[in-house]
C-alpha positions in Angstrom: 0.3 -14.0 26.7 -1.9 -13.8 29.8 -4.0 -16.5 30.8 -6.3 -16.0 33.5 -7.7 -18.3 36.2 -10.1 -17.4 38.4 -8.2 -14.5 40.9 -4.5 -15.9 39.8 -2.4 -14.6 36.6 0.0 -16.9 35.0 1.7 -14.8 32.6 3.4 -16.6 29.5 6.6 -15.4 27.3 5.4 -12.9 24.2 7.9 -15.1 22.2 7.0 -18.8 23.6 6.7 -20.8 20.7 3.5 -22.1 19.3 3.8 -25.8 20.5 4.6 -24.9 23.9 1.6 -22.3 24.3 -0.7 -25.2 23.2 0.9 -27.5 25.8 0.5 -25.3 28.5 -3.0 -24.6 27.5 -3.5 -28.2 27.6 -2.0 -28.9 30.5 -4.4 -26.3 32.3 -7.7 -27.9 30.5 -6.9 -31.4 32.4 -6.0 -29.7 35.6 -9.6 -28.5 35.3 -8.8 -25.3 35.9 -12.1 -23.4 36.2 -13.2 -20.3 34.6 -10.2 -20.8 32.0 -10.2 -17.1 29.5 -7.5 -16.8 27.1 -7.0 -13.5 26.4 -5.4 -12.1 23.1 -1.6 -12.1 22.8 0.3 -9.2 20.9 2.4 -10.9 17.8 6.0 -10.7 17.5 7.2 -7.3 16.5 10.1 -5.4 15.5 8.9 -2.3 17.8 11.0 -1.7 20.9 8.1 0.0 22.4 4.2 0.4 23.1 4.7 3.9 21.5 7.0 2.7 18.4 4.1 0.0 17.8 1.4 2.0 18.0 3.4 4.9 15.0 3.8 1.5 13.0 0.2 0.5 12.8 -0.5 3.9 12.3 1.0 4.0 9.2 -1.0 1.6 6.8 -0.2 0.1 4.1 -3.5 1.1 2.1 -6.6 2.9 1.7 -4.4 5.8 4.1 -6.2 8.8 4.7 -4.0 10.9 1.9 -5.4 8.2 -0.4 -8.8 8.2 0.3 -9.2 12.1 0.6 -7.1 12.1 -2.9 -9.7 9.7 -4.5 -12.7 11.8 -2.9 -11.6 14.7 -5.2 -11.2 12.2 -8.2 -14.0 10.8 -8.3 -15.9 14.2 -7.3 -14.2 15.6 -10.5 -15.5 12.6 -12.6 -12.5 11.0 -13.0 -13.3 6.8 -13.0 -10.2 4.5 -11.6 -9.1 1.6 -10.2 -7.8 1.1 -6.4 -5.4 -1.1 -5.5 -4.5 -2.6 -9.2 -1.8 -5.6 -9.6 0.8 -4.1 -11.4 1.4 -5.8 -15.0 3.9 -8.4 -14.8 4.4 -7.7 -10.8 1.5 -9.2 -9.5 2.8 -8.8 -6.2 3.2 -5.0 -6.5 0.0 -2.7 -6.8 -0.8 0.7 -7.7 -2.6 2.8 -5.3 -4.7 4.8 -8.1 -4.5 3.1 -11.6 -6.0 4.6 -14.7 -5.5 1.8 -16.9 -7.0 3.1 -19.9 -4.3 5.9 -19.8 -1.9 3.8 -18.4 -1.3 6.2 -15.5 -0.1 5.1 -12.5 -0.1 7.2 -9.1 1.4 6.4 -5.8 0.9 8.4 -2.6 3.9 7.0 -0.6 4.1 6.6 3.3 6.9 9.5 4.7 8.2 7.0 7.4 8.0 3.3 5.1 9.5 5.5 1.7 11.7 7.1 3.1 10.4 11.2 2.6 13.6 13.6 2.6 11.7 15.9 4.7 10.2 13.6 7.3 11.5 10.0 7.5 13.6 10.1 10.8 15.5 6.9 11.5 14.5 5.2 14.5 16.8 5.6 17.6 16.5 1.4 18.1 16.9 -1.6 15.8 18.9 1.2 13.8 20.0 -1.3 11.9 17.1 -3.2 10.6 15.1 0.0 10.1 17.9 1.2 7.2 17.9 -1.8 5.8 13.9 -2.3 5.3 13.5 1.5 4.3 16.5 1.0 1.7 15.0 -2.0 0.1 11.4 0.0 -0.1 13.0 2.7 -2.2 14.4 0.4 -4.3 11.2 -1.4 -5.0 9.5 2.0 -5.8 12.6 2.5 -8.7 12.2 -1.1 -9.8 8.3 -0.7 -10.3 8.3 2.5 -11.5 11.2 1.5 -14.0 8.7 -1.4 -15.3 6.1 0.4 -15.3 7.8 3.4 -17.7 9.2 0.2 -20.0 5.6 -1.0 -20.1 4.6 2.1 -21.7 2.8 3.5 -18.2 3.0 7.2 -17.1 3.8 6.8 -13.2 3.2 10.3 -10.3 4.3 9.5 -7.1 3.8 11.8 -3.9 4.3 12.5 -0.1 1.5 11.4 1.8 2.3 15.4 3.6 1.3 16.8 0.1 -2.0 18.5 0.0 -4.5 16.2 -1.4 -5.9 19.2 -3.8 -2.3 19.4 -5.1 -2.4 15.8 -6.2 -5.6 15.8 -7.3 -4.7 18.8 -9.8 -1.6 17.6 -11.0 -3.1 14.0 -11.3 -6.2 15.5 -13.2 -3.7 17.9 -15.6 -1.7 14.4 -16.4 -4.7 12.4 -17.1 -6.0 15.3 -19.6 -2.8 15.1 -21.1 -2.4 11.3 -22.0 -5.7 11.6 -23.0 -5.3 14.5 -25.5 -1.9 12.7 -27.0 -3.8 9.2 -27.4 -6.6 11.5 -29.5 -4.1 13.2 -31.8 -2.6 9.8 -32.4 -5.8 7.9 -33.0 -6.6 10.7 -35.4 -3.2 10.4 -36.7 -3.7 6.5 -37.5 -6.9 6.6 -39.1 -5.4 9.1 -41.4 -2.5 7.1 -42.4 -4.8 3.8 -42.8 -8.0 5.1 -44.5 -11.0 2.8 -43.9 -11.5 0.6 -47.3 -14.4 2.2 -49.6 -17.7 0.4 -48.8 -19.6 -1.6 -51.4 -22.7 -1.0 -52.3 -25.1 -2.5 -50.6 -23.3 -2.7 -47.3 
């Protein structure tokens, strides 16, 4: 943290705790230190460097540009969906695209935070911490795809580096498909349990 007087710099510790920030703050106030400007301080990271922090926040954790350009083709086609949707009984977790009608799920997943075969390469520092964090996030995509399949949900997953046409297509064909089946089976049920006659004069 950098807090500037007048022409001095007194540059604080990144990682000075809280308390002792505000104490020095405080400490400066009575001085009557004039022309007193706190300036932003950077947070706490696990990045070991300007670049490896900048590739972090690069990757977000929602509405990525894979997402969005797959959702412009969606909703271009017609197709209707919900963003972002809490998945049932994991409140914590959400699905990126949710048809919940169909019960179709679709994740576009990050190549560096899931862990892509083709392009996840393991960072040089913190080696350690970096296998562990993209280990557990491939098994929370198997435990909430395995929920999701139990709870009767269809679940597509993808690289972000897939073409967004390519998910779009095989997102649309899937959708077509549950659709079609929950037809034939509604047509199926109302032939098995015939309405009751009506009366007359109903």
């Amino acid at each position: 943290m950098l807090i500037r007087c007048g022409a001095d710099d007194i540059h604080l510790p990144s990682n000075l705790h809280c308390c002792r920030r505000v104490d020095v703050r405080q400490r400066l106030l009575r001085s009557e230190v004039s022309h007193v400007r706190m300036l932003p301080c950077m947070a706490m990271s696990w990045a070991s460097s300007d670049n490896s922090r900048k590739t972090m926040r690069a990757n977000r954790g929602k509405d990525t540009r894979p997402e969005l350009a797959v959702r412009r083709i969606l909703h271009a086609r017609g197709f209707r969906y919900r963003v972002h949707f809490k998945v049932p009984g994991m409140p914590r977790r959400t699905i990126d695209i949710a048809f919940p009608r169909q019960r179709l799920a679709v994740f576009i997943d990050g190549c560096f935070w899931h862990g892509c075969p083709d392009h996840y390469a393991k960072p040089k520092a913190n080696a350690g911490f970096w296998s562990e964090k993209n280990a557990s996030n491939i098994r929370r995509d198997l435990e909430v795809s395995h929920h999701l399949r139990q709870e009767g949900w269809g679940v597509l997953r993808f690289w972000e580096h897939h073409e967004p046409v390519v998910i779009a297509d095989a997102i649309s064909h899937e959708h077509q498909t549950i659709t079609r089946s929950n037809s034939q089976q509604s047509l199926v049920n109302e032939s098995q349990h015939p309405a009751a006659p009506r009366g007359p004069g109903i």
